[in-house]
C-alpha positions, 0 to 999 in steps of 0.5 A: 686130565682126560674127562668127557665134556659131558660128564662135566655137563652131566654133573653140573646139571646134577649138583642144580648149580648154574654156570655161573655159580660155579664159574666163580670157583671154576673160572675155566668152566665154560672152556672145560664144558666145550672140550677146549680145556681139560681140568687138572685132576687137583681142580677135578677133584675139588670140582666133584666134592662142588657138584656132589658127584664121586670122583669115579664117575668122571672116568665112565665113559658116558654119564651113569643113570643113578637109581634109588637104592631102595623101593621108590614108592613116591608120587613124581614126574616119570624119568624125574633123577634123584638129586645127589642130595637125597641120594647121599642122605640115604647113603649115610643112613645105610652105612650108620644102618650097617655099623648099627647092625654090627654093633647089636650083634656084636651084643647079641641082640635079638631080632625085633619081632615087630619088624615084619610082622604084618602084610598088607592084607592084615586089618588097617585097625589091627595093626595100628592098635599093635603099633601103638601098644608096642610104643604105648602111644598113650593118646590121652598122655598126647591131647595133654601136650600143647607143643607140637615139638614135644608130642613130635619129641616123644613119639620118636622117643617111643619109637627108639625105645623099642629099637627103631633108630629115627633120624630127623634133619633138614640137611644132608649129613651135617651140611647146613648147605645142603638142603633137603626139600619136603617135595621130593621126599617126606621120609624113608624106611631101611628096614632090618630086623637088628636095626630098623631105621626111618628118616625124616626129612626135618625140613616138612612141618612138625604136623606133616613130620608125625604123619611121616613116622607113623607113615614110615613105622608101618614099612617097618611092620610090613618088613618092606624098605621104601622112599616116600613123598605121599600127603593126606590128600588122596590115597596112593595108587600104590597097594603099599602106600595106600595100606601104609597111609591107612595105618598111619591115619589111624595110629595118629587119629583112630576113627571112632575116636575121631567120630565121637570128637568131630562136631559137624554142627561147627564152622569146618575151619574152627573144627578143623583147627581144634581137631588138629590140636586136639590129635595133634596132626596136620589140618591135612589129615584132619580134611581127610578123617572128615571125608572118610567119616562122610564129613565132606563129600568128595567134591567138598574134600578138595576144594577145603584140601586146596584152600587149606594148603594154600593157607599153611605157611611154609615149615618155620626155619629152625632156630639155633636151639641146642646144637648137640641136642640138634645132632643127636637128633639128626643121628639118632640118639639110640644110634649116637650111644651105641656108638659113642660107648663103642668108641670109648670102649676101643671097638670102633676108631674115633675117625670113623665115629667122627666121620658117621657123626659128622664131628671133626673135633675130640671136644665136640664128641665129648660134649655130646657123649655128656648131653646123652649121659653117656660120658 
């Protein structure tokens, strides 16, 4: 095969694997690199699926500058590239969006009539009072929760109750390789009035993940797709962003309530830590409702914000745990029913809800349908 050394340089770099990974699997690599060679298209092929890269892009004339698809609203470097992993994630999402779609209109479904139904000069307060009356984030019901996981576990229930499909995963697709890193992304919105959808990067901390779905639920009310990466240190510079985290702050943590719950008389770490269990979010955002209620001056927020950070451990790594369990929430569970009981009804092929499922065998779709009571 006829390929341009660099498209093959340019897929290296790309894919974030050295020479010398992959000169392991390509022992002709550095030849191949050097225009000395040229790849077979059998080797080229198993080439791309290493490197993550389509196999069309190899016969361009010259290396293609990718771009994210949706409106990129996150804080990174001017001219940093997407990596192919976050690229192929929100991929996925918008083919099973698409299918999704598809599949409610095939049963009719209404539009959802929260999904752009607010603008960013709408009242911060408002409308995270609509967003918690529509999933009946019940606040009381969360302070009674002592894990995480299940507060974590039921505001995304609530979320698909109403019709949002929420993906959580570390991982692109069923890759357990392929990991998705926190700091290039926290999660995403693919905004539809049939089938909004909002991903969450199951790799970030299960405090930083509930910011992420309360983030990412008012793009939805604001009817606006987006990319993010933002934390709670200070706001975006970005008109949207900064609307979105204000709502978020205070859909997780209404302020008078927090007023009246913050003592300033105690040491801030202890307050701070039982604040967090208490509203059940990060420490981050708990820093932050304390300066915003004048708590902390400015100068006070980021050195307690820098210490703070410094102090968090990484996100624990998941445990074996259940893996249907694990899948249905990678895919969402509104998303895994809808498509299973369209599958068995003969609407959609078995190969294709395999492909979107990320099975390969007839034993694990059953096993799943049977964990979700739908077979």
């Amino acid at each position: 095969m006829n390929v341009k050394p660099e498209l093959l340089s340019w897929a290296q770099g790309r894919s974030m694997k050295s020479t010398e990974m992959l000169e392991k699997k390509f022992p002709k690599l550095k030849s191949w690199l050097e225009g000395e060679l040229s790849p077979t298209f059998k080797q080229l092929e198993i080439f791309a699926k290493a490197t993550y890269t389509p196999i069309g892009f190899f016969f361009l004339q010259e290396p293609p500058i990718e771009r994210v698809p949706i409106p990129d609203f996150r804080k990174i470097p001017a001219n940093t590239p997407p990596s192919p992993d976050m690229l192929d994630t929100i991929y996925i999402c918008q083919q099973r969006q698409e299918w999704y779609r598809d599949f409610e209109n095939s049963m009719q479904a209404e539009s959802l009539s929260f999904v752009g139904s607010a603008s960013v000069r709408d009242d911060v307060v408002k409308t995270a009072a609509d967003i918690r009356d529509a999933l009946n984030f019940n606040m009381d019901e969360r302070g009674r929760m002592r894990a995480w996981i299940d507060v974590l576990r039921s505001f995304i229930r609530l979320a698909e109750d109403i019709g949002v499909l929420v993906m959580v995963s570390g991982v692109v697709g069923s890759d357990n390789r392929r990991k998705l890193k926190p700091q290039e992304f926290r999660g995403f919105a693919l905004v539809d009035n049939l089938a909004p959808l909002v991903f969450i990067n199951g790799g970030d901390s299960k405090s930083a993940q509930m910011f992420t779905l309360a983030h990412e639920l008012a793009h939805v009310w604001l009817g606006q797709s987006a990319l993010s990466n933002d934390q709670a240190k200070e706001p975006s510079s970005h008109e949207v962003e900064k609307w979105c985290n204000q709502v978020a702050a205070e859909l997780l943590v209404p302020l008078e309530l927090f007023r009246h719950s913050f003592d300033k008389k105690k040491d801030l770490q202890d307050e701070m830590k039982r604040l967090a269990r208490l509203f059940k979010v990060s420490t981050l955002v708990i820093l932050r409702r304390i300066h915003e209620i004048g708590g902390l001056t400015r100068a006070e927020f980021w050195d307690a914000y820098d210490g703070e950070l410094q102090r968090l451990p990484a996100a624990p790594k998941a445990s074996g745990g259940n893996f249907y369990l694990t899948q249905a929430a990678r895919v969402s569970k509104r998303f895994a029913r809808a498509l299973i009981i369209s599958t068995l009804g003969g609407q959609t092929l078995y190969r294709d809800a395999f492909r979107m499922l990320g099975f390969s065998k007839l034993s694990a779709f059953r096993k799943l349908g049977h964990s979700l009571g739908v077979m």
